[in-house]
C-alpha positions in Angstrom: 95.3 52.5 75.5 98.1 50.8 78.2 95.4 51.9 81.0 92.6 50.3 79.0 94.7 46.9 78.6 95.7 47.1 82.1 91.9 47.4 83.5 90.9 44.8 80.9 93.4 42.6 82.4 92.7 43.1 86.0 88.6 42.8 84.9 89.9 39.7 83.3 91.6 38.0 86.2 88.8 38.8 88.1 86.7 37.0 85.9 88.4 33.9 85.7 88.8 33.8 88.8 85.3 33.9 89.8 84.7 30.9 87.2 86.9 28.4 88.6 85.5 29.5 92.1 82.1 28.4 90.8 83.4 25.2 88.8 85.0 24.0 92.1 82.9 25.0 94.5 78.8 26.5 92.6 77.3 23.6 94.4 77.8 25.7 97.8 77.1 29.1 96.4 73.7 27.5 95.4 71.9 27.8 98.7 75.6 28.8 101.2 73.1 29.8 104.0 72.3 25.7 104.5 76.2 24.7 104.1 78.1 23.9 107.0 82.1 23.9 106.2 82.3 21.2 108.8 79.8 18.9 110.6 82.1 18.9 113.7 84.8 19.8 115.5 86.4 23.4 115.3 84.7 24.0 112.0 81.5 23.6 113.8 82.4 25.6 117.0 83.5 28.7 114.8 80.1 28.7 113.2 78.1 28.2 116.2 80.2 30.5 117.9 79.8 33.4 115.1 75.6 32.9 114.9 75.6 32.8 118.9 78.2 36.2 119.2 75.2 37.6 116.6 71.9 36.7 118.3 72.7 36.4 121.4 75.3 38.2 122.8 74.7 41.7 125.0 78.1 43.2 124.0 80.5 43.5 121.1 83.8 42.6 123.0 82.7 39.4 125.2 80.8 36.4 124.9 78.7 33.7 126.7 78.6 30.7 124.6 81.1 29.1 126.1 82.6 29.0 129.8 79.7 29.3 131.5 79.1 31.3 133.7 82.2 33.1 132.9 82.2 33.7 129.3 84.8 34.6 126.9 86.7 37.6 125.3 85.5 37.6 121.8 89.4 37.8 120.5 90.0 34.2 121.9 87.1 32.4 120.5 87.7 32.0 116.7 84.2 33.9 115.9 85.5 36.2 113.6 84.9 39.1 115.6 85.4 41.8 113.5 82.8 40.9 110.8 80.4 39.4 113.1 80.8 42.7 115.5 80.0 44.4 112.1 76.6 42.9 112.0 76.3 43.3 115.4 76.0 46.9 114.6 73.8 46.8 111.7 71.6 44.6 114.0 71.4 47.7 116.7 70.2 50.2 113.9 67.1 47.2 113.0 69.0 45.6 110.1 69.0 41.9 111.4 71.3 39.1 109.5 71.1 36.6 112.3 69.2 34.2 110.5 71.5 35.0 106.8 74.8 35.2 109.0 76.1 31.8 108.3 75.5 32.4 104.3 77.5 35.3 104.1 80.3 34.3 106.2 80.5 31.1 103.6 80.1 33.3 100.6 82.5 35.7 102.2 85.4 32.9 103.2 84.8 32.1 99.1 84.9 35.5 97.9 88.5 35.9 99.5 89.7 33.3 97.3 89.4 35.6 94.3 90.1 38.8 96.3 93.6 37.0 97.1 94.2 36.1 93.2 92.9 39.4 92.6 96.2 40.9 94.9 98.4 38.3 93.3 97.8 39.3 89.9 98.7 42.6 90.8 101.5 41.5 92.6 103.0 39.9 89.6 101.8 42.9 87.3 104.2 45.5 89.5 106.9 42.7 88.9 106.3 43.9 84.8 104.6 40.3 84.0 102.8 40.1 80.8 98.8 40.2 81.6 98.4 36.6 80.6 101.2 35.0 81.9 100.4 37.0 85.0 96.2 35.9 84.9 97.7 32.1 84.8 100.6 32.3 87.7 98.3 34.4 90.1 95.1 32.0 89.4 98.0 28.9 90.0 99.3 30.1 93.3 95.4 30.8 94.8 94.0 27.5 93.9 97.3 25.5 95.3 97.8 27.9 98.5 97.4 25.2 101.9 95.3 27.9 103.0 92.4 26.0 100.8 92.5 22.8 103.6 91.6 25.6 106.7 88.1 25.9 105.2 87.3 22.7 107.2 87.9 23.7 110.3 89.7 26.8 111.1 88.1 29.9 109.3 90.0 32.6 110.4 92.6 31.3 108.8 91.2 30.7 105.5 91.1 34.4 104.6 93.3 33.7 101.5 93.8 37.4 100.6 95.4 38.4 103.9 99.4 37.6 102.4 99.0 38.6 98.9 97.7 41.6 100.6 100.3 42.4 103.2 103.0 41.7 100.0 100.9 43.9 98.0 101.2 46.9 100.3 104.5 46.4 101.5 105.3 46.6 97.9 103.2 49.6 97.2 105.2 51.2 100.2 108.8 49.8 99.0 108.1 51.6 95.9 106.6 55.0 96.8 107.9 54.9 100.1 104.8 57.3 100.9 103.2 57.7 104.5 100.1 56.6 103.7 101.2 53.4 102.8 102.6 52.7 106.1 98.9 53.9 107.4 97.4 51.2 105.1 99.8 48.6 106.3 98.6 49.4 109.8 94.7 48.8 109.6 96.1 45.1 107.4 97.8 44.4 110.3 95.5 45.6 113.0 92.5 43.6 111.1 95.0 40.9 110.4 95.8 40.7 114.5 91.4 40.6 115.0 91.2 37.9 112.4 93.8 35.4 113.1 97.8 36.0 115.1 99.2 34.3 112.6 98.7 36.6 110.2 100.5 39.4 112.4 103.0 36.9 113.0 103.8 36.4 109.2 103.3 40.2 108.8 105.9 40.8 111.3 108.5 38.8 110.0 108.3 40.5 106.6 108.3 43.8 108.1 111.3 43.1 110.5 113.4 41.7 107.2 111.8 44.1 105.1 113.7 47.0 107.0 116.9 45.3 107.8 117.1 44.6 104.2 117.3 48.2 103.8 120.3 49.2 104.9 121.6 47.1 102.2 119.6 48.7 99.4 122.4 51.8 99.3 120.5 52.9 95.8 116.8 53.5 97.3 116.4 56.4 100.0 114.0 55.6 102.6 115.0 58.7 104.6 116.6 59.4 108.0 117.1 57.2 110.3 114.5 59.0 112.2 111.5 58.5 109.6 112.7 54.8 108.9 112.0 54.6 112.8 108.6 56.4 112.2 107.9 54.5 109.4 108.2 50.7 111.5 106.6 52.1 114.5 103.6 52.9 112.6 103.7 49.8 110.5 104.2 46.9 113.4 104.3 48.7 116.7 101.4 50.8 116.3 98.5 48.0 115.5 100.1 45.8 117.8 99.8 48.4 121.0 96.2 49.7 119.8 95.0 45.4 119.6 96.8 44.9 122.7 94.6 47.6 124.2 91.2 46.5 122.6 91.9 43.3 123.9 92.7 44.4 127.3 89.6 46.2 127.4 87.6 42.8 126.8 89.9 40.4 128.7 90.1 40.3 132.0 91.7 36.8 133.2 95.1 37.5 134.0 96.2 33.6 134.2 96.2 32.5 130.9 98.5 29.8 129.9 102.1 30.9 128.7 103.1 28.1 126.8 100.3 26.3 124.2 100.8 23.0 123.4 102.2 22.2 120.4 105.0 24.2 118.7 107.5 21.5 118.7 104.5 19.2 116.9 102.8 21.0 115.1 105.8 22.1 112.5 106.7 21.5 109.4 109.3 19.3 107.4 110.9 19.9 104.4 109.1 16.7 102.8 106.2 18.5 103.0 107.1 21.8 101.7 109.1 20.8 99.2 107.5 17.2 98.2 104.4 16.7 96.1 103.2 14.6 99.3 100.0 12.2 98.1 100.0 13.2 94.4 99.3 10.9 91.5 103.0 11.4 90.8 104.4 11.2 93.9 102.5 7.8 95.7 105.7 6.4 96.4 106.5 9.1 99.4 105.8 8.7 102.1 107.2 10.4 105.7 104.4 9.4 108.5 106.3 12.6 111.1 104.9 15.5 108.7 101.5 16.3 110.2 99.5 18.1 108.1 99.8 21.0 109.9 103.2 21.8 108.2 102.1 20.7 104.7 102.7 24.0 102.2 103.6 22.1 99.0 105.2 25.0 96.7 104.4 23.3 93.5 106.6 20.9 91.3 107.2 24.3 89.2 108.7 26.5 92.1 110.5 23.2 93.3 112.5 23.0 90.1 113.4 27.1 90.4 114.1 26.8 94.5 116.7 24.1 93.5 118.6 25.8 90.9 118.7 28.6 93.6 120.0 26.6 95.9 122.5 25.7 93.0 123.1 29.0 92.5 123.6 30.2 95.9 126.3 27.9 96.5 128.1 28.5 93.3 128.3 32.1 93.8 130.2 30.8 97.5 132.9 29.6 95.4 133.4 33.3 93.8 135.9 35.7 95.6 133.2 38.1 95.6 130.2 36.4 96.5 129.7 39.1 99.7 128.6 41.3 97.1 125.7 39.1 95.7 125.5 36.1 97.4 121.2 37.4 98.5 120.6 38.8 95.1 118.0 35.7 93.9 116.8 38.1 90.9 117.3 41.4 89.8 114.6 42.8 91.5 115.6 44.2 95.2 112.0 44.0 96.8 111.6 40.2 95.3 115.1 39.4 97.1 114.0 40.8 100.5 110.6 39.2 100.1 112.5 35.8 99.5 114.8 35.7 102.6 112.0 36.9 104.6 109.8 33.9 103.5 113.0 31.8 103.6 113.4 33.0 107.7 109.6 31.8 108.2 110.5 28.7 106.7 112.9 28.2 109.1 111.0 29.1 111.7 108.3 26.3 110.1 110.9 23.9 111.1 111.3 25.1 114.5 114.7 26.3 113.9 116.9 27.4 115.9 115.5 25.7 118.9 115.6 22.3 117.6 118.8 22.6 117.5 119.7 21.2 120.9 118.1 25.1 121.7 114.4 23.4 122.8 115.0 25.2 126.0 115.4 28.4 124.6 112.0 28.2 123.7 110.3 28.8 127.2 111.8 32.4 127.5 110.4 33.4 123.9 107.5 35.4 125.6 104.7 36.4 123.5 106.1 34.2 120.8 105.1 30.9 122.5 101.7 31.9 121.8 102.1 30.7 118.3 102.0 26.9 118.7 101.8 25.4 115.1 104.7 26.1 113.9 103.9 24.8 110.6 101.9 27.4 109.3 104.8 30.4 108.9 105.3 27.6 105.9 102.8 29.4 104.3 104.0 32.9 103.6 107.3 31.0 101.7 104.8 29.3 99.6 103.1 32.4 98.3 106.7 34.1 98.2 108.7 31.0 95.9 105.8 31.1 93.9 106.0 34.7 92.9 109.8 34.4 92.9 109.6 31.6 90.2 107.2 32.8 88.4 109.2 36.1 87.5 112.8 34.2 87.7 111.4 31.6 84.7 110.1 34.7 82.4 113.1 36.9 83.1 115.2 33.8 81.9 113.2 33.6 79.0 113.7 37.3 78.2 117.0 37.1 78.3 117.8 33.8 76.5 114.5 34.2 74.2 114.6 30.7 72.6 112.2 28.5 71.5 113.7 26.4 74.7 112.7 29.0 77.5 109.5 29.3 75.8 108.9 25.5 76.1 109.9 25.4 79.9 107.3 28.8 80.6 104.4 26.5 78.3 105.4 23.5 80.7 105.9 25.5 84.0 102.0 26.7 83.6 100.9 23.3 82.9 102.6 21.6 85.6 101.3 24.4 88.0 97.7 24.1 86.6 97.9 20.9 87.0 99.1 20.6 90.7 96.7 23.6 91.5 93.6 21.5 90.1 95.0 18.8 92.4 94.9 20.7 95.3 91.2 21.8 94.9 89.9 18.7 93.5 87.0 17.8 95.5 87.3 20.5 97.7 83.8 21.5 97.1 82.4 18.0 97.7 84.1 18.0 100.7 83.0 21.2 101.9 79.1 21.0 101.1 77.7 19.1 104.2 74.7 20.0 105.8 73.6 19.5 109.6 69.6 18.4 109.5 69.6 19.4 113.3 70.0 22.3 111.7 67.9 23.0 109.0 65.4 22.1 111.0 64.1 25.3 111.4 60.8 24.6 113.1 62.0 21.6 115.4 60.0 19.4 114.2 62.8 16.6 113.7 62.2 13.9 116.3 65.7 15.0 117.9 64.5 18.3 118.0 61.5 18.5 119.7 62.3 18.3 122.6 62.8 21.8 122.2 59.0 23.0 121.7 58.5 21.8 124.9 60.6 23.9 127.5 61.0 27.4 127.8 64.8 28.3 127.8 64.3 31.7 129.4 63.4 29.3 132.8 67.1 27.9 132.3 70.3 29.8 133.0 72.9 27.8 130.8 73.5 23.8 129.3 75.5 21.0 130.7 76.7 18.4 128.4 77.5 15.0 128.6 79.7 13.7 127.9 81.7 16.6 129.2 84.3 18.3 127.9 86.7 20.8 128.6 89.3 21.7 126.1 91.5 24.8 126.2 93.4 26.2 129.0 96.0 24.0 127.3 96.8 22.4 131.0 93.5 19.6 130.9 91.8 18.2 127.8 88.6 16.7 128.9 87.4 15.8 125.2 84.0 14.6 125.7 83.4 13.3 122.3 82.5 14.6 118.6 78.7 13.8 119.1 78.6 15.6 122.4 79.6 18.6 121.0 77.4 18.7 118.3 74.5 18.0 120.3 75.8 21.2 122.7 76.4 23.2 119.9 72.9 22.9 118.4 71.3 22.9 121.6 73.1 26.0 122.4 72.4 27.7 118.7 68.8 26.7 119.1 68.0 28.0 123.0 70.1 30.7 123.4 71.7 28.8 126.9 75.5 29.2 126.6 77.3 25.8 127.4 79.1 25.1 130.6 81.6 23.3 128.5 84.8 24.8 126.7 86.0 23.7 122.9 88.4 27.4 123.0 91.9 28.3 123.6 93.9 29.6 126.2 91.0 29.6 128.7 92.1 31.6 132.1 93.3 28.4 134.3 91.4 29.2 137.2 87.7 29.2 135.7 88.8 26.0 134.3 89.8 24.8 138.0 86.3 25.8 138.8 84.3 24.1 136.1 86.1 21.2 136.0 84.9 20.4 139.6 81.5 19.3 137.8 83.4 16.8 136.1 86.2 15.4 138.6 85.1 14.0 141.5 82.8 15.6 144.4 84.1 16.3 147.3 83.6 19.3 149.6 82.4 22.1 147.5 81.4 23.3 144.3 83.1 26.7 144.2 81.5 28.0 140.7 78.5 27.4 142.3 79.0 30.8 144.0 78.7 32.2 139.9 75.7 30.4 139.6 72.0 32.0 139.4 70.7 30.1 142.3 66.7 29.9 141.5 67.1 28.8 138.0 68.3 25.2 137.5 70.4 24.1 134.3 69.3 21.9 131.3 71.8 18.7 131.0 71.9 17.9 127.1 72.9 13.9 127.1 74.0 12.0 123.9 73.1 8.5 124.9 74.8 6.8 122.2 77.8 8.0 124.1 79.5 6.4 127.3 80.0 9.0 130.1 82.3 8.1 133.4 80.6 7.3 137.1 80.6 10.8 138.3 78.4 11.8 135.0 75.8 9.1 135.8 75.9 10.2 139.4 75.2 13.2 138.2 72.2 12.1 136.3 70.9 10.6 139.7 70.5 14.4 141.0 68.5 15.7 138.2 65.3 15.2 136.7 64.3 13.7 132.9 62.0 16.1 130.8 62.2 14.6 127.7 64.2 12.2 125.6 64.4 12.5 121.8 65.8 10.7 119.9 69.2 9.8 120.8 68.9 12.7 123.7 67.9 13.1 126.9 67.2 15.9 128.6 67.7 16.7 131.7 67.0 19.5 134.6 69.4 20.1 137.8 68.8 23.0 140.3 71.9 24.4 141.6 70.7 23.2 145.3 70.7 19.6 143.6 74.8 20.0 143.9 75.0 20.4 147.8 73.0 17.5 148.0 75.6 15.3 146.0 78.3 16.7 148.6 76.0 16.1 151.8 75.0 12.3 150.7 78.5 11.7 149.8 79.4 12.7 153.0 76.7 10.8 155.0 77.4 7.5 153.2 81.0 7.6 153.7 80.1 8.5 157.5 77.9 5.6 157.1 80.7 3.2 156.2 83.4 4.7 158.6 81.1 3.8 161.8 80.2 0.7 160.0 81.0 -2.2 162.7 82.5 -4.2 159.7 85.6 -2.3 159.7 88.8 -3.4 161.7 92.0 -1.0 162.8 94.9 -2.0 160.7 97.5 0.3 161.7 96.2 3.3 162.7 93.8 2.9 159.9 90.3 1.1 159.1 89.7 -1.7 156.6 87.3 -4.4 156.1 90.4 -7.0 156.2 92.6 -7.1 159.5 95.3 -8.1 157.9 94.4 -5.9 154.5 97.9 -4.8 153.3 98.6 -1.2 152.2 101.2 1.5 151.8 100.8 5.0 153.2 103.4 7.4 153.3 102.9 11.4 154.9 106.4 12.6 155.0 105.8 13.4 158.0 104.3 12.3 161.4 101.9 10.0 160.3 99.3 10.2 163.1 97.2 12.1 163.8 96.2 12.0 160.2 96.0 16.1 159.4 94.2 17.8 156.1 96.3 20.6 156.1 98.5 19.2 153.1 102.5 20.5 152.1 103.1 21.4 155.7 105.0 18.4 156.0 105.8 16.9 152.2 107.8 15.7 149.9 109.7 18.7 148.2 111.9 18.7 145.4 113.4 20.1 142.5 110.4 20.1 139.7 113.4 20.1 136.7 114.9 17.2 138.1 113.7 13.4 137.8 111.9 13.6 141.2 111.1 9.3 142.4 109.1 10.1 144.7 108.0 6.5 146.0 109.5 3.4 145.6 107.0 0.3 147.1 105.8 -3.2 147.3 102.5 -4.0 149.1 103.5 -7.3 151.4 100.8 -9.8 151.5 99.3 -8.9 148.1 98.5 -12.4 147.2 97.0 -13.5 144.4 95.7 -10.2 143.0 98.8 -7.9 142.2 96.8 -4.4 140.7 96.9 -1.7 143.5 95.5 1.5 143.0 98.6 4.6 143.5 97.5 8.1 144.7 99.2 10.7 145.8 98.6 14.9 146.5 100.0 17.4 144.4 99.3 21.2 144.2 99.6 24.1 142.0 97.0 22.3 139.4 95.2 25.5 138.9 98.3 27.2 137.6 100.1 27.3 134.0 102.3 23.8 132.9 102.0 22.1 136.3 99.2 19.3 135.6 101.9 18.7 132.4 104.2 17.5 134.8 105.5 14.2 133.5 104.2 11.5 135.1 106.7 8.3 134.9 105.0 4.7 136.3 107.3 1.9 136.3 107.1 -1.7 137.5 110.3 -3.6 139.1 110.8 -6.7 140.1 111.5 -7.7 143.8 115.7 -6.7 142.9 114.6 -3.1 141.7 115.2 -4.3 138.0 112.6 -2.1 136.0 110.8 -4.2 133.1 108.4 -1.6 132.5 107.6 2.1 131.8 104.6 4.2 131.1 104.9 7.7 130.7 102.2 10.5 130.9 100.9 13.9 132.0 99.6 14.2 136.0 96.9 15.8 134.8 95.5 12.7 132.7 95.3 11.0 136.2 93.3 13.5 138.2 90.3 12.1 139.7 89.4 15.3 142.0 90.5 18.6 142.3 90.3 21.0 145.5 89.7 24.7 145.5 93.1 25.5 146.6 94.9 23.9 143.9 95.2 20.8 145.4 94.5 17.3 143.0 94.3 14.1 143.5 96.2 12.2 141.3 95.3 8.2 141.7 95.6 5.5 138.5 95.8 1.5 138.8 99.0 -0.2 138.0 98.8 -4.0 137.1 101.6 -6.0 138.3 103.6 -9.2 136.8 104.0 -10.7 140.8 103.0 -9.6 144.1 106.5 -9.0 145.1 107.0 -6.6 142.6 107.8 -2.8 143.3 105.9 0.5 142.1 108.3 3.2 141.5 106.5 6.6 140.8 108.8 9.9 139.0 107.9 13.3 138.3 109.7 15.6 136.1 108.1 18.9 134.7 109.9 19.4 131.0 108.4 23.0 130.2 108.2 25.4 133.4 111.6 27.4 133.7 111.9 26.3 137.5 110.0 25.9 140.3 109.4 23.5 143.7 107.8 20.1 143.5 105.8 19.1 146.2 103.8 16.1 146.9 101.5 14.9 149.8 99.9 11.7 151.5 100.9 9.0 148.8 98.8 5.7 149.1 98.9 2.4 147.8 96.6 -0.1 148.0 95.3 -3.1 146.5 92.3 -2.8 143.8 89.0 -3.2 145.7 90.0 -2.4 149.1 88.9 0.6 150.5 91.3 2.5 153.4 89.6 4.6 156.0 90.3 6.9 159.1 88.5 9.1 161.6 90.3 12.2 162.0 89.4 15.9 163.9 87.0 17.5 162.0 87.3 14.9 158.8 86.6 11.3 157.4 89.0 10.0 155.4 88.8 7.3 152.4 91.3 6.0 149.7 93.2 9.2 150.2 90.0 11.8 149.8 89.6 14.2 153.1 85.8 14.9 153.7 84.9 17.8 155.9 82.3 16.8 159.0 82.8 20.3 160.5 82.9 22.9 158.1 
């Protein structure tokens, strides 16, 4: 009879679950193959990425839809690999889901909704929860969990079963302390580790506390030291080592960035933890510094519980004894580890301890840096109060069993209800978009059909424009929304991967490569070596969106096949990029020997008197190409000013044009040096400041390393001074260097004829190599 209540309750919380999945989001499950989560950004990049890994792609581990013509390990894309790699298989045996892939993913993302209530019911069940009380409270925490807002965007994160399951299991292994539960909590935390690093990192933190809480759980036996050693290496050490190697076997850039952007951003406040942050209840808060990234609202319900705790806690302080109990939060000893555990993550949510005046600290964390939203560890105290309050509010109902406690439980389920249905509301509005790009099967739209009319198999990959470039966490070229759609359907569509990056982490020196398209030409094209030289690319133009002068000159180069809509398409033959370099370099050989020009100092401009400021650190003539031999060197921690200047003669029109060389821009954190630009007045006195990254000023970037960095500063008078600073906040040490600064008004150009080279506005063209 008990086991026929207990499947009828587990059948039953199944089944409710299913129905509010359907209430909030049926519209979707209607026709989930046509749904896109998201119309755009990373939403739209994980699904293209997914259906490209699936139809496209020769092998399991790497792919080539982005990062052309280098490609990408499949573990740093956000594709899902594991379940895409899946049908990958199937598809090798005949059994094709290419064209049903993006249905079941969607169905699939829904379905873990239930499968995480499903492991929260029996969560709470093993706690000795009554069925109903335990149907309500598990159906409360899924439908409020912050996981619900990732299903716009980032998928990998919106498996909602992953911590109820990792709880689940630990639980299961707390209790029977059996082998094969350490087994099971391996594959969790290998598949967790394929699926998203957060997960591992969550799963890690409750292992680590989970057996340090141990030693102070004198009743249970969980064996010799020995086979509590056995038991952790198999549960954390194992999957990591065995993902670490799959991994390696699919990654082979070696110069991957070190420190993401982001950790000390992207993390969460208590206010939005622990506040009901844009509730009907609550429109009076408001704390613009939480990002939404470290929003995990707990509920008004485990609020209420977390602060008696707290009330608690502190009261048992006051006691002689509190050593003895001062962690017990309930009676039960795996809830109480499973609390401080959450409570550490929280912690860490808020960046703690480094914010502590410990921010330094931070760039010797190793691996750990890799996890840049902070925020997010938030989540695993969510689920973890929740289940806490849940069983502290009955178990204080047992005990007192009044009408009173029976009140608060009726309230405490209303309330959470309540805040659970505000946390979906709409949700499945939001979610049910559809691309008609992309439901347009047959390419018949007028944007489309341009695509009936070449053959991609002539084409080796896609150029967009506008251009973008965004994730070796060094240089965010962002292109814009609409150029990324239109790459990403062009891409789904042909089967051409994209030249252009929307990933993370991307090895530094294939984005040195690539970016060269973008920047500035100068003397050579060095991905070009990658290229397929007989087959040319397609350029994939959104016209309703403004592209810089080097992506119209661009243009110039290549040839217009068709134009649809608000497209046009374009064809460029690798060839076509040696002739930008040699025209370049003929026109500015043009204008060097031009008779126009008149030596002012050493060097040429079109005014005799033409005021500049040119500084080598060195001998200044001869002007030499070989930069850093002689150059500006100092201390990267420090504040470094590396040029303090007025332009005499300026005149009426004070806006010069800065630029200076700096290397090292094809390795980890140094294009985030901090770029400081202030204007002084004739006395030195600085009335104004603007602070950036170098990298946001690079106009051109050599093979070597080398950039350019040049931006315009507008002055109050002509007498005033230009004081340029660099400071790099992140890199643990290192030398600055910096080479051949110039300034010179707007408008006028600076030349010289050296050995071997022309020279203009501070860029070195080749004439005899």
């Amino acid at each position: 009879m008990n086991k026929l209540i207990k499947t009828a309750g587990f059948i039953g919380n199944l089944i409710i679950a299913t129905i509010i999945l359907v209430i909030i989001y049926g519209n979707i499950l209607k026709a989930p193959n046509n749904v896109y989560f998201s119309k755009g950004g990373d939403g739209l990049k994980s699904t293209y990425g997914s259906i490209y890994h699936l139809k496209y792609d020769d092998t399991y581990l790497k792919t080539d839809y982005m990062n052309y013509p280098y490609g990408e390990s499949v573990f740093y894309t956000g594709n899902q690999p594991f379940i895409i790699n899946t049908f990958k298989l199937l598809k090798s045996t005949g059994i094709d889901f290419s064209d049903q892939i993006l249905g079941i993913l969607n169905v699939w993302m829904l379905i873990s909704i239930v499968i995480g209530s499903v492991f929260l019911y029996l969560i709470l069940r093993k706690l000795k929860l009554p069925i109903i009380y335990s149907i309500i409270g598990a159906n409360i925490i899924t439908f409020l969990s912050p996981q619900l807002g990732r299903f716009g965007g980032h998928y990998n994160l919106a498996y909602l079963f992953f911590i109820p399951l990792m709880i689940y299991a630990l639980f299961r292994f707390y209790e029977s302390r059996k082998m094969i539960w350490s087994v099971i909590l391996a594959f969790i935390a290998l598949y967790a580790l394929g699926t998203h690093a957060y997960f591992f990192g969550f799963y890690g933190i409750m292992i680590a506390i989970f057996w340090v809480g141990t030693f102070f759980l004198k009743e249970q036996d969980f064996g010799s030291p020995l086979r509590k050693a056995i038991h952790f290496t198999i549960q954390l050490i194992v999957p990591f080592i065995l993902f670490q190697l799959l991994v390696g076997v699919s990654d082979h850039a070696i110069d991957r960035t070190s420190y993401p952007w982001g950790f000390f951003y992207y993390k969460a406040h208590p206010e939005g933890v622990l506040l009901p942050l844009g509730k009907p209840y609550a429109e009076f808060l408001h704390f613009k510094y939480v990002k939404w990234e470290g929003i995990a609202y707990i509920g008004l319900v485990s609020l209420c519980v977390f602060l008696v705790g707290i009330f608690q806690f502190f009261k048992k302080l006051s006691k002689r004894n509190f050593r003895k109990n001062i962690f017990q939060i309930s009676d039960n000893p795996f809830l109480n580890i499973l609390f401080w555990a959450s409570f550490a993550a929280l912690l860490f949510s808020f960046t703690m301890p480094f914010n502590l005046g410990l921010q330094k600290l931070w760039n010797y964390m190793g691996p750990l840096k890799q996890l840049r939203a902070a925020g997010r560890f938030a989540w695993l105290f969510f689920y973890a109060i929740n289940i806490v309050s849940l069983y502290v509010i009955w178990n204080w109902f047992l005990k007192k069993r009044k009408p009173l406690y029976l009140l608060i439980i009726v309230l405490a389920l209303s309330w959470g209800s309540y805040d659970a249905w505000l946390n979906v509301k709409g949700k499945g509005k939001w979610l049910n978009n559809h691309i008609e790009e992309l439901d347009d099967k047959a390419n018949n739209l007028p944007v489309n059909k341009w695509i009936q009319n070449i053959h991609p198999e002539n084409y080796q990959a896609i150029i967009p424009l506008p251009y973008f470039h965004v994730g070796s966490e060094n240089y965010w070229i962002n292109g814009s929304s609409k150029s990324k759609q239109s790459a990403f359907i062009a891409s789904m569509k042909t089967g051409l991967p994209l030249n252009g990056v929307l990933m993370s982490r991307t090895s530094m020196q294939q984005t040195l490569n690539n970016l060269q398209l973008y920047y500035e030409p100068c003397n050579e094209y060095v991905v070009k070596k990658e290229w397929i030289q007989d087959k040319p690319f397609l350029i994939v133009y959104n016209t309703k969106e403004a592209i810089s002068e080097n992506e119209k000159n661009l243009l110039k180069y290549a040839d217009k096949i068709e134009s649809a809509d608000y497209l046009d398409i374009y064809k460029i033959w690798p060839a076509a990029f040696d002739s930008i370099i040699a025209d370049q370099k003929q026109n500015i050989n043009s204008e060097i020997n031009s008779d126009s020009l008149f030596v002012n100092n050493q060097f040429l401009t079109a005014d005799s008197a033409g005021t500049y400021f040119h500084k080598s650190f060195g001998d200044e003539f001869p002007l030499q190409t070989e930069m850093g031999q002689k150059s500006y060197n100092g201390d990267i921690k420090k504040y470094n000013r590396i040029v303090e200047a007025a332009l005499p003669n300026l005149k009426d029109k004070p806006e010069c044009i800065v630029s200076f060389w700096i290397p090292n821009m094809n390795k980890d954190l140094y294009p985030r040096t901090s770029l400081i630009i202030s204007k002084a007045d004739s006395t030195g006195n600085i009335y104004k400041e603007n602070y950036t990254d170098v990298w946001r000023k690079i106009v051109l970037l050599e093979k070597n390393g080398w950039g350019l960095v040049e931006f315009p500063v507008q002055l109050n008078k002509a007498s005033d001074k230009i004081i340029i600073t660099l400071k790099n906040k992140l890199i643990t040490g290192g030398e600055l260097i910096v080479d051949e600064i110039l300034i010179r008004p707007s408008g006028t150009d600076i030349y010289y004829k050296g050995e071997g080279f022309n020279y203009k506005n501070n860029r070195f063209y080749y004439t005899s190599k």
